[in-house]
C-alpha positions as CSV (number, residue, x, y, z in Angstrom):
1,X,32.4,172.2,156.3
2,X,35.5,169.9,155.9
3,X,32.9,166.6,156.0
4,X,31.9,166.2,152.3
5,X,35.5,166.8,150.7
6,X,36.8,164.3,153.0
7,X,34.0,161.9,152.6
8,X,33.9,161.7,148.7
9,X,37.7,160.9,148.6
10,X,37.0,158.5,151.0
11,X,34.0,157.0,148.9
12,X,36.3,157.3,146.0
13,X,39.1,155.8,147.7
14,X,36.9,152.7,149.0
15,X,35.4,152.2,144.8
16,X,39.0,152.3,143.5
17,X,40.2,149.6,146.2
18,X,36.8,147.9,145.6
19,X,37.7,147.6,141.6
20,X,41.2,146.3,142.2
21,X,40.2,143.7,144.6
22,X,37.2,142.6,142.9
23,X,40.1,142.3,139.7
24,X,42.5,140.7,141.9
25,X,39.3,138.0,142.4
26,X,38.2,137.4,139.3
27,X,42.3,136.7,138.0
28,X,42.8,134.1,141.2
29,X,39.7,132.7,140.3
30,X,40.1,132.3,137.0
31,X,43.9,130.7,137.4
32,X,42.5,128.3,140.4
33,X,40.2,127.2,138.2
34,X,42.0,126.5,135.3
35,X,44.4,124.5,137.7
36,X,41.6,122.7,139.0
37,X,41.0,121.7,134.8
38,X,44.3,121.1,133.9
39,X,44.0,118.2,137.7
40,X,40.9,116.8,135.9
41,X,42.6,116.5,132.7
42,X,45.6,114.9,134.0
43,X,43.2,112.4,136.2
């Protein structure tokens, strides 16, 4: 009875980390490589 409740906050819970860590990604990314551009620039 208690298994589907508990298993779509669970799902839920695992998408909402999901989104922030694929965010977290994409900004690291995004700042290592424009690091990595601002290194080529200098050389």
């Amino acid at each position: 009875m208690y298994a589907l409740p508990l298993q779509n906050t669970f799902y839920n819970f695992l998408k909402r980390d999901f989104y922030l860590f694929m965010i977290f990604f994409y900004y690291f990314c995004r700042s290592k490589l424009k690091s990595e551009e601002l290194r080529f620039k200098v050389l």
